[in-house]
NUDREN-689347 format. One record per residue (C-alpha): residue in three letters; x, y, z. Coordinates in steps of 0.5 Angstrom, whole numbers, plus 2048, in hexadecimal, padded with zeros to 3 digits. Example, Ala and Ser with C-alpha at 12.3 -4.5 7.8 and 13.67 -1.06 7.14 Angstrom:
+------+-----+-----+-----+
| resn |   x |   y |   z |
+------+-----+-----+-----+
|  ala | 819 | 7F7 | 810 |
|  ser | 81B | 7FE | 80E |
+------+-----+-----+-----+
This chain:
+------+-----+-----+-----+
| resn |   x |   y |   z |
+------+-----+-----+-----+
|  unk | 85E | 814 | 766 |
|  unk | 859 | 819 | 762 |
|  unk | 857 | 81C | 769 |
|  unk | 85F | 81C | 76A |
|  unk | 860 | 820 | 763 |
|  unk | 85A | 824 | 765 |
|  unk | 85C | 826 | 76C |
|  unk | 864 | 827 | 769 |
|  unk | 863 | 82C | 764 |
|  unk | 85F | 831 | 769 |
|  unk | 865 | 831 | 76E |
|  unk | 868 | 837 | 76D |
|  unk | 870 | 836 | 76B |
|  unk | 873 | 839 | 771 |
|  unk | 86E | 834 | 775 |
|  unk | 872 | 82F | 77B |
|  unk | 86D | 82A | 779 |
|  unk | 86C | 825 | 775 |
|  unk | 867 | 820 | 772 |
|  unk | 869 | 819 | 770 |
|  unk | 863 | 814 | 76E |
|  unk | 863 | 80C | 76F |
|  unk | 860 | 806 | 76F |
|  unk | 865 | 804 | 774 |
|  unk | 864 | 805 | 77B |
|  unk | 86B | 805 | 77E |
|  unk | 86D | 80B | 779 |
|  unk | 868 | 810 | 77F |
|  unk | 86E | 80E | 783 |
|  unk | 86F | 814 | 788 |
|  unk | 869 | 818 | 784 |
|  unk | 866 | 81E | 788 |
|  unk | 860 | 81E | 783 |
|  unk | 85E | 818 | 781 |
|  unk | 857 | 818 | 77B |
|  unk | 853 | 814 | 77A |
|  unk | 850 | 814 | 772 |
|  unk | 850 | 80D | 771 |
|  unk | 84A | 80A | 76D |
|  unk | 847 | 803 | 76C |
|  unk | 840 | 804 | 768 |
|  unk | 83C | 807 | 763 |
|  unk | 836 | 80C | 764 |
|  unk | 830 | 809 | 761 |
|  unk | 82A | 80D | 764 |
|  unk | 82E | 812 | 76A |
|  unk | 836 | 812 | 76D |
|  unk | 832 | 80E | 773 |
|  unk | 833 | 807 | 76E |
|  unk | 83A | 808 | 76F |
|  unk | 83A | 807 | 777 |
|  unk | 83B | 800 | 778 |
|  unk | 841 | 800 | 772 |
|  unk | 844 | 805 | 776 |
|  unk | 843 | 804 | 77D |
|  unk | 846 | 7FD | 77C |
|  unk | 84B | 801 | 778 |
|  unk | 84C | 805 | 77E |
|  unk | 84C | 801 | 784 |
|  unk | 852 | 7FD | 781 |
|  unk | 856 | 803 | 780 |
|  unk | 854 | 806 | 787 |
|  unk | 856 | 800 | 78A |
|  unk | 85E | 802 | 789 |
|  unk | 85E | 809 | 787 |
|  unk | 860 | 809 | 790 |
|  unk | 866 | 804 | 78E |
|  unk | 869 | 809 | 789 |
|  unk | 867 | 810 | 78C |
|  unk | 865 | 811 | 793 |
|  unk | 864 | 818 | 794 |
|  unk | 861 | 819 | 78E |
|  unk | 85A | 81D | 78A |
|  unk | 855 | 81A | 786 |
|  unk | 853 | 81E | 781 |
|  unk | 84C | 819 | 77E |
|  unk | 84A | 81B | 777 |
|  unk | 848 | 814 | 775 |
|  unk | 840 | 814 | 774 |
|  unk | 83C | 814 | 777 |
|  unk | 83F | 818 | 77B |
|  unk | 83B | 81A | 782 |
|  unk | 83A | 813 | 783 |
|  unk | 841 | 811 | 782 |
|  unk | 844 | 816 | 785 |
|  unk | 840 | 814 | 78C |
|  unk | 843 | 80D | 78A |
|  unk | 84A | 80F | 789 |
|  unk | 849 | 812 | 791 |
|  unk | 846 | 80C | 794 |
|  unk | 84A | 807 | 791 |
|  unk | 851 | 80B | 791 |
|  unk | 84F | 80D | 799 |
|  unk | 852 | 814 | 797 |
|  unk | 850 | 81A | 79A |
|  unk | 84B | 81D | 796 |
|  unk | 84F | 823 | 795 |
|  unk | 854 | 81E | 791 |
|  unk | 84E | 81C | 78C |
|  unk | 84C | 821 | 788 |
|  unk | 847 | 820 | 782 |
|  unk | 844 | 823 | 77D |
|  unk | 844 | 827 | 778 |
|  unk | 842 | 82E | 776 |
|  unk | 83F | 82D | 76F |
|  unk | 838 | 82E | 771 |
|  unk | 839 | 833 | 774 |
|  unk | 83D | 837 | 76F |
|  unk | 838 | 835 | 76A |
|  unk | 832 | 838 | 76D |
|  unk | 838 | 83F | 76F |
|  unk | 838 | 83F | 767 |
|  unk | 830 | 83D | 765 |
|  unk | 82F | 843 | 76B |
|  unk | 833 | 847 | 767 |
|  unk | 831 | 846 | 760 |
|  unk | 82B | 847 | 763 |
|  unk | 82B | 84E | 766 |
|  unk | 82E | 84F | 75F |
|  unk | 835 | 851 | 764 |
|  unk | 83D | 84F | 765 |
|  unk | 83E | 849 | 769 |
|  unk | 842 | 84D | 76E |
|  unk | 83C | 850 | 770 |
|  unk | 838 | 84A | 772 |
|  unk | 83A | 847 | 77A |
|  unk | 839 | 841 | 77F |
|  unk | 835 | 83E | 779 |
|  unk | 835 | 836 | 77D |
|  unk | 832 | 830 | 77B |
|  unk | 831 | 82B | 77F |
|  unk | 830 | 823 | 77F |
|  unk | 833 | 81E | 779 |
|  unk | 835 | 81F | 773 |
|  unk | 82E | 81E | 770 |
|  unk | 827 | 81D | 772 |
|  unk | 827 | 81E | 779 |
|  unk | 82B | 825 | 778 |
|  unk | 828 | 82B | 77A |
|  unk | 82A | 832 | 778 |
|  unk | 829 | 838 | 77E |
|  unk | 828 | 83D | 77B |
|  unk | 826 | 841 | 781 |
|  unk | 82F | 841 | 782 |
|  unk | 830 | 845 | 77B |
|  unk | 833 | 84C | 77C |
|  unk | 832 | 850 | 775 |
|  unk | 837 | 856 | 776 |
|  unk | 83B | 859 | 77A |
|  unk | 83D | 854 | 780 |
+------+-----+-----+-----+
């Protein structure tokens, strides 16, 4: 329900669309956009220690996702996001251009960290990628950044 207010109050006012949180699988009826941002443990040591929570989290709300909504998107931002993301797409038999995951919150925090350091706007800073969970295993590119003009 907190994603719902989040992702509600970013849509602007003339905006079709709408956002509605729930816990109750029958409200996706008919949804062109389903996401899932659902969590089901605790991080101890890294966002891996919620994978088997929120796998089994997950299997069960894929398994009638297609009941409620047959051509439908899913968007996955429950973590770890890679691996369940690759879950959602095997488990769903979806096309994988109807799974998306992932969030751009790495990449966006070294676009800001490259900015601060070359002691520039972010709008100068391009293509700067991270790649990899959101964790440990991460991996800047900073052969992608751009700093300039583009």
């Amino acid at each position: 329900m907190g994603e719902e207010l989040d992702i509600s109050n970013a849509i602007p006012e003339n905006s079709p669309f709408s956002v509605v949180g729930t816990d109750d699988i029958s409200k996706i009826k008919d949804s062109k956009v389903v996401v899932i941002a659902g969590n089901n443990g605790k991080i101890k040591t890294g966002r891996m220690d919620l994978l088997k929570g929120n796998l089994e989290m997950t299997r069960d709300f894929v398994k009638n996702i297609q009941k409620y909504a047959q051509d439908v998107k899913i968007l996955v931002i429950t973590n770890p996001v890679d691996i369940i993301t690759y879950f959602v797409q095997k488990e769903s038999e979806l096309p994988r251009e109807n799974v998306i995951g992932g969030s751009n919150l790495d990449s966006n925090r070294l676009h800001y960290l490259l900015s601060k350091e070359r002691d520039t706007k972010q709008s100068d800073i391009h293509d700067s990628l991270v790649l990899g969970e959101h964790g440990d295993t991460m991996v800047s590119i900073f052969s992608r950044a751009i700093y300039g003009q583009k």
